[in-house]
C-alpha positions as a Markdown table, in Angstrom:
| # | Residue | x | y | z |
|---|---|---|---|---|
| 1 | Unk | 88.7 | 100.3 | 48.6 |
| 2 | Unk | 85.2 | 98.9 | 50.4 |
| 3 | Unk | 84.7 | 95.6 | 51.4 |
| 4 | Unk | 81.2 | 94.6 | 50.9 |
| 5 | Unk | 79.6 | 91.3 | 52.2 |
| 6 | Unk | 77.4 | 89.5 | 50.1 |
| 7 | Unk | 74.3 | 87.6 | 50.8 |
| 8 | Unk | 71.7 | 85.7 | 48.3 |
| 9 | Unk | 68.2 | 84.3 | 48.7 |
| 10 | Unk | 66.0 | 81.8 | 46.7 |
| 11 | Unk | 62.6 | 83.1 | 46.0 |
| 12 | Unk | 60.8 | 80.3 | 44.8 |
| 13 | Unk | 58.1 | 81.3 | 42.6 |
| 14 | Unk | 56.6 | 80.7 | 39.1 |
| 15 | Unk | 55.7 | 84.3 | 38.5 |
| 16 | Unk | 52.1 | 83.4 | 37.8 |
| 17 | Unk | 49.8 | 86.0 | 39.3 |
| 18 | Unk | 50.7 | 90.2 | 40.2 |
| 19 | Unk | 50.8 | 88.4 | 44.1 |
| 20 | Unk | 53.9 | 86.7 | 43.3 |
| 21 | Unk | 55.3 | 90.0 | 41.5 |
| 22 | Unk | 54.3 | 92.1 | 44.4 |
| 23 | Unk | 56.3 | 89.6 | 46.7 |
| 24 | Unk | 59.2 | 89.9 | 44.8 |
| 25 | Unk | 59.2 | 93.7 | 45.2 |
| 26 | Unk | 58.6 | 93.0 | 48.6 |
| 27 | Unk | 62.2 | 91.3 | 49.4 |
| 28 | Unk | 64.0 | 93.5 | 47.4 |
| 29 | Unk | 62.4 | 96.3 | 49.2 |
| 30 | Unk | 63.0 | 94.8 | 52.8 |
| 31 | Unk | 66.3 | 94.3 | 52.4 |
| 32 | Unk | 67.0 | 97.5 | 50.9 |
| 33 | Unk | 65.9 | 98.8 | 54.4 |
| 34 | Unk | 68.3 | 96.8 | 56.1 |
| 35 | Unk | 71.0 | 98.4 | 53.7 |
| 36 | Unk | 71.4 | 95.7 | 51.3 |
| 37 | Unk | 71.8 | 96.7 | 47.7 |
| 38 | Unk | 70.4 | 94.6 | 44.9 |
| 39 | Unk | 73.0 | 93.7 | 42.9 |
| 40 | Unk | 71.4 | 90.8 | 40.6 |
| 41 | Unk | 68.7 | 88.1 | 39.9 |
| 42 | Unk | 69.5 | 84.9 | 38.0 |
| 43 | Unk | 66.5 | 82.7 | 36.9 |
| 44 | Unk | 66.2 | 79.1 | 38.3 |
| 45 | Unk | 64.7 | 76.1 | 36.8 |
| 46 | Unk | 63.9 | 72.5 | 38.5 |
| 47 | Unk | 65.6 | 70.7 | 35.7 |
| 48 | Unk | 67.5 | 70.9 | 32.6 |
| 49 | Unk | 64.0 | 69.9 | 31.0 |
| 50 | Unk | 62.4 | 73.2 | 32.0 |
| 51 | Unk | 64.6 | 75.6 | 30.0 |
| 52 | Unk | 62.4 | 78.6 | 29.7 |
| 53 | Unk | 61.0 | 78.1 | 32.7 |
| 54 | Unk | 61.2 | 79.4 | 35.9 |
| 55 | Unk | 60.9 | 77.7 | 39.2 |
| 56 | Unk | 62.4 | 80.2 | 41.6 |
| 57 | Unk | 65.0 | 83.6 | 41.3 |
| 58 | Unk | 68.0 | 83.7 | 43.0 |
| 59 | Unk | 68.7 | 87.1 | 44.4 |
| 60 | Unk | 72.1 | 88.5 | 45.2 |
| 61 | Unk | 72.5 | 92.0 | 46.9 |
| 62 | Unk | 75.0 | 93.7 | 48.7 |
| 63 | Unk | 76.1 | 96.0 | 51.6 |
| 64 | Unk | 79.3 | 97.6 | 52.7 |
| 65 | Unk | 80.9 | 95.2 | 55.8 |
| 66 | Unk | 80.7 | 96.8 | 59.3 |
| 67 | Unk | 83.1 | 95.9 | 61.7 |
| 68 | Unk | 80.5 | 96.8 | 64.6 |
| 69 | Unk | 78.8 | 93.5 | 65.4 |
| 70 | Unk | 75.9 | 95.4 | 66.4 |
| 71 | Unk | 75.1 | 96.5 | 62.7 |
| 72 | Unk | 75.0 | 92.5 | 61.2 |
């Protein structure tokens, strides 16, 4: 069975031009060079107020742990 370890960033945006889109792609992409897999992307708003909203994603990906502390 792998072990993975997990790791999740907040991309604060309101996903109003292609810039911010293009950014998006960018972490995903980044990471997956570092051999994180995306694993998921939850909306986040400021306030209960703002349903339908977005403020910010919070990103979530994965990669199988290394016991070589060289690879973290």
């Amino acid at each position: 069975m792998s072990n993975y370890e997990h790791k999740s960033l907040i991309y604060s945006t309101k996903f109003r031009s292609a810039t911010d889109t293009q950014a998006f792609d960018k972490i995903i992409n980044d990471s997956a060079s570092n051999g994180w897999e995306f694993v998921s992307a939850t909306s986040l708003a400021t306030n209960m107020w703002d349903h339908g909203k977005t403020s910010g994603v919070l990103l979530t990906f994965r990669r199988e742990k290394s016991y070589r502390s060289d690879l973290i």
